[in-house]
PAKOL-569238 format. One line per 8 residues: number of its first residue (from 1); their letters; for each residue x, y, z of N, C-alpha, C. Coordinates in Angstrom, 2 decimals, m for minus. Atoms other than C-alpha are relative to their C-alpha. Example, Ala and Ser with C-alpha at 12.3 -4.5 7.8 and 13.67 -1.06 7.14 Angstrom:
<recs>
1> as> 0.89 m1.19 0.00 12.30 m4.50 7.80 0.90 1.20 0.00 | m0.82 m1.19 m0.06 13.67 m1.06 7.14 m0.77 1.09 0.73
</recs>
This chain:
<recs>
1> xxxxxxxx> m1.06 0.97 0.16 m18.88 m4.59 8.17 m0.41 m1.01 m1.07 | 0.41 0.86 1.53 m18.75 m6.54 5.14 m0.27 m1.98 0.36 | 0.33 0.89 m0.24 m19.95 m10.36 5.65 1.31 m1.06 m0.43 | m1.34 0.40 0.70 m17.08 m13.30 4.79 m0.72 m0.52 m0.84 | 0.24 0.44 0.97 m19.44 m14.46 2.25 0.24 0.90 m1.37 | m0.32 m1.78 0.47 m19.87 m10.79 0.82 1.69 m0.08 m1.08 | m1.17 m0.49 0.26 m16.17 m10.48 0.64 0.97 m1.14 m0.44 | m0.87 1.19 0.72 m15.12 m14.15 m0.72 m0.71 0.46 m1.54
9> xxxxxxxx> 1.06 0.12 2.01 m17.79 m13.81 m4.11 0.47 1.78 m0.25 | m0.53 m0.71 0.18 m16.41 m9.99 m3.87 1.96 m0.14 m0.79 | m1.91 0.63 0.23 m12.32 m11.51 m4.20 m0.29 m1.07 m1.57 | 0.17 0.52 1.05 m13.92 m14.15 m6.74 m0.09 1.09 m1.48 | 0.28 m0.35 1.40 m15.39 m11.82 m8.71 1.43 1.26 m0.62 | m1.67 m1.01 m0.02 m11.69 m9.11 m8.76 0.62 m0.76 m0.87 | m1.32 1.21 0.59 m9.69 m12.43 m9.65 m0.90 m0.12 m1.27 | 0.84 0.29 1.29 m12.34 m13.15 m12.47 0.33 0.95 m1.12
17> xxxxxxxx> m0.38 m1.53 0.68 m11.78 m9.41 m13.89 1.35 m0.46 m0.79 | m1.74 m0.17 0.17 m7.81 m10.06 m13.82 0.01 m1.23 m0.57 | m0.66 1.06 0.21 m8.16 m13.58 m15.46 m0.03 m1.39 0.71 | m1.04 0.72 m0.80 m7.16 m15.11 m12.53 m1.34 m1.24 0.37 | 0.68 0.94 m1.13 m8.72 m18.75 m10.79 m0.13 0.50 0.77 | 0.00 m0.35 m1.54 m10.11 m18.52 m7.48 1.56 m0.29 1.04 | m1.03 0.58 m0.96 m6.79 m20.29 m6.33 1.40 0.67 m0.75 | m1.60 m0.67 0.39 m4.54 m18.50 m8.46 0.98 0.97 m0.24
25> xxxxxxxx> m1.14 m0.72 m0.92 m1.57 m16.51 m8.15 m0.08 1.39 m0.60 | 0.14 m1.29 0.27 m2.34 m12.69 m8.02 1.07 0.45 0.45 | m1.00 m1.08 0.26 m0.28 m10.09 m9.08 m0.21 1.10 0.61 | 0.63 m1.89 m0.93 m0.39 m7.13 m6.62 0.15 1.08 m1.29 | m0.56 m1.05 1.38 0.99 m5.11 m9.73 m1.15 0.73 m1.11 | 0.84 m0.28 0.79 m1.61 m5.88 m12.06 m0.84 0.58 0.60 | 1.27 m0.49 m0.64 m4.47 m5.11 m9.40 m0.09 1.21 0.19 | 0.04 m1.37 m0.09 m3.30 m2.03 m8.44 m0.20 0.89 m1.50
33> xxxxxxxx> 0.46 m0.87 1.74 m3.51 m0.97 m12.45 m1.18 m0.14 m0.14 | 1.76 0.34 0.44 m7.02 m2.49 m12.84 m0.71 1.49 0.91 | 0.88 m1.21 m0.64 m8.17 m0.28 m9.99 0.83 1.28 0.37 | m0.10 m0.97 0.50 m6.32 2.72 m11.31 0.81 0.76 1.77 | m0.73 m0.58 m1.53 m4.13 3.14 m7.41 1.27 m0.01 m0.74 | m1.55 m0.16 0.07 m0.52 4.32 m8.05 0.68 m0.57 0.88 | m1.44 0.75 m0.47 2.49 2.69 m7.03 1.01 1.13 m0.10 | m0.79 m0.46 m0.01 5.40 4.44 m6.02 1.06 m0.09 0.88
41> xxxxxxxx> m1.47 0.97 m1.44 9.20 3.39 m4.85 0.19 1.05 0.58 | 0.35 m0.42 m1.41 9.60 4.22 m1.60 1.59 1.41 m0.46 | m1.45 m1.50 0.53 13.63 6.20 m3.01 m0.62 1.51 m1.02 | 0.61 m1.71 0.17 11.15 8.83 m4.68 m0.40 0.62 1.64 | 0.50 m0.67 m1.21 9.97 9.60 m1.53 1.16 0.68 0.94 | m1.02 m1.07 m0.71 13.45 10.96 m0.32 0.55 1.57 m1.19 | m0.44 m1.16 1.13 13.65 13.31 m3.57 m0.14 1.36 0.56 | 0.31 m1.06 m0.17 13.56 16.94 m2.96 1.37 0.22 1.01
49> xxxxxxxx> m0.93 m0.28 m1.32 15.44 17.67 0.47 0.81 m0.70 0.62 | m0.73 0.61 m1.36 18.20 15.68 1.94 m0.09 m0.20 1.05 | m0.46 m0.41 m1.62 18.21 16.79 4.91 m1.33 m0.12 0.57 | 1.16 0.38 m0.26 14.50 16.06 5.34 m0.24 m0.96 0.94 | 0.02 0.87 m0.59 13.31 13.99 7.92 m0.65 m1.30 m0.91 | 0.57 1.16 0.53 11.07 11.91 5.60 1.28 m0.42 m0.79 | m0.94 0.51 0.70 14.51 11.63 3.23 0.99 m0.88 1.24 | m0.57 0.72 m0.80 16.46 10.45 6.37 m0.71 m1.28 0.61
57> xxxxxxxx> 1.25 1.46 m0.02 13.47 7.76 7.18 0.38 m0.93 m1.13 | 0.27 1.35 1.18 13.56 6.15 3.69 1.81 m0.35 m0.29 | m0.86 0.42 m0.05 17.46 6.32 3.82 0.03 m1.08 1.11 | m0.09 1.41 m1.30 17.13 4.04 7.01 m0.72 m1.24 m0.46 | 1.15 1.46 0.29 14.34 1.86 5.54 1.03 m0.59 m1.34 | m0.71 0.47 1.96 16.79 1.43 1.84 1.33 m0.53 0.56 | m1.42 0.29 0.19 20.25 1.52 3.52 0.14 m1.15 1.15 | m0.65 1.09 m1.23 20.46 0.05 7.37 m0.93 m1.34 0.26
65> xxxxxxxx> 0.77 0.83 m0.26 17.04 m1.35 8.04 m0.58 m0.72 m1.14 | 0.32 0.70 1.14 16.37 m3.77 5.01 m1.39 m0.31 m0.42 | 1.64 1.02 m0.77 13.77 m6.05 6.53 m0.78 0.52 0.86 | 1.32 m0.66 m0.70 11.87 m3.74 8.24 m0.89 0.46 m0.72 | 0.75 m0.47 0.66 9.89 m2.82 5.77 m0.67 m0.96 m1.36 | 0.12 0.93 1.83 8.22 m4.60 2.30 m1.14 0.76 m0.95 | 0.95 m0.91 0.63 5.26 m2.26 1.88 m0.77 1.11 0.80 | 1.03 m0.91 m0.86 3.32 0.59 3.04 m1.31 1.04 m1.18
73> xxxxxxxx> 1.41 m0.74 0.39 0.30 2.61 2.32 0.10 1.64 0.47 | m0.39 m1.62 m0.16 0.97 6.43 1.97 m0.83 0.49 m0.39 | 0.87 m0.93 1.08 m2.04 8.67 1.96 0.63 1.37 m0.02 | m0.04 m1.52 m0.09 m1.63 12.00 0.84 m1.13 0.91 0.22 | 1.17 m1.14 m0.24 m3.74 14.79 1.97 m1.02 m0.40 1.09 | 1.39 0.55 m1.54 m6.65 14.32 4.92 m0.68 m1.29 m0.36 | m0.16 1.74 0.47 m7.36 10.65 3.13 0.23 m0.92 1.92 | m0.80 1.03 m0.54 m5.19 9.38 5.90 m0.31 0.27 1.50
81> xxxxxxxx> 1.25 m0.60 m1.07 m7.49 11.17 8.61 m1.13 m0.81 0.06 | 1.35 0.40 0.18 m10.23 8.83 8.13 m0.15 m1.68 0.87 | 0.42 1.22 m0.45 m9.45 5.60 9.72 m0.15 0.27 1.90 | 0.30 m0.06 m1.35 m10.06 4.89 13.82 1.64 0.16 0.15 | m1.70 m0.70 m0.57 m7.36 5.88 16.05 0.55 m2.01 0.02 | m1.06 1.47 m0.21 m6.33 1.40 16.39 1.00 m0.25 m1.71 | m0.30 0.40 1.56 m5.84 1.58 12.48 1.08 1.34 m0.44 | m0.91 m1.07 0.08 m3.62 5.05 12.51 1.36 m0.24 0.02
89> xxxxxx> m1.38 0.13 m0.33 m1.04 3.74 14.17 1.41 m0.99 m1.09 | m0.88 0.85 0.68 m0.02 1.46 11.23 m0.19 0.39 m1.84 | 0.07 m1.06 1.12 m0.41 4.54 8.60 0.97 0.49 m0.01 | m1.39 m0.84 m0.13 2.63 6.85 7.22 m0.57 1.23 m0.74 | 0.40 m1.46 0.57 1.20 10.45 6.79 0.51 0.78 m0.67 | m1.06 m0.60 0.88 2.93 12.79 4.28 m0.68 1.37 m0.12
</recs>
């Protein structure tokens, strides 16, 4: 487990990379480019099949349910196998 000293002079030194003050206002956008993680809107994720259950999911999260959602973390492939079973439950497997 990483220490909170560890992982404040770890966050300093990220924000330092990007520019940024210790106090100032990060860009999820840029970070995810620095460290080379893709982004992708959630309406690709109904492409392919209609009739799909994952396409009927992201129609509920886009059309009825608005505010239920703002971000998630989608691994692909056995990735998403790796955390404990308390940390699973707030994963979306694909």
């Amino acid at each position: 487990m990483i220490a909170k000293k560890e992982a404040e002079d770890l966050a300093e030194l990220s924000r330092a990379e990007l520019g940024l003050t210790p106090f100032g206002r990060l860009e999820p956008a840029k970070l995810l480019e620095k460290l080379e993680i893709p982004v992708v809107a959630l309406s690709s994720l109904a492409e392919g099949d209609p009739d799909s259950a994952l396409a009927a999911a992201v129609r509920l999260l886009m059309e009825q349910e608005t505010s239920a959602l703002s971000a998630a973390t989608v691994f692909i492939g056995p990735e998403g196998n790796c955390s404990g079973p308390s940390r699973r439950g707030s994963l979306i497997l694909v």
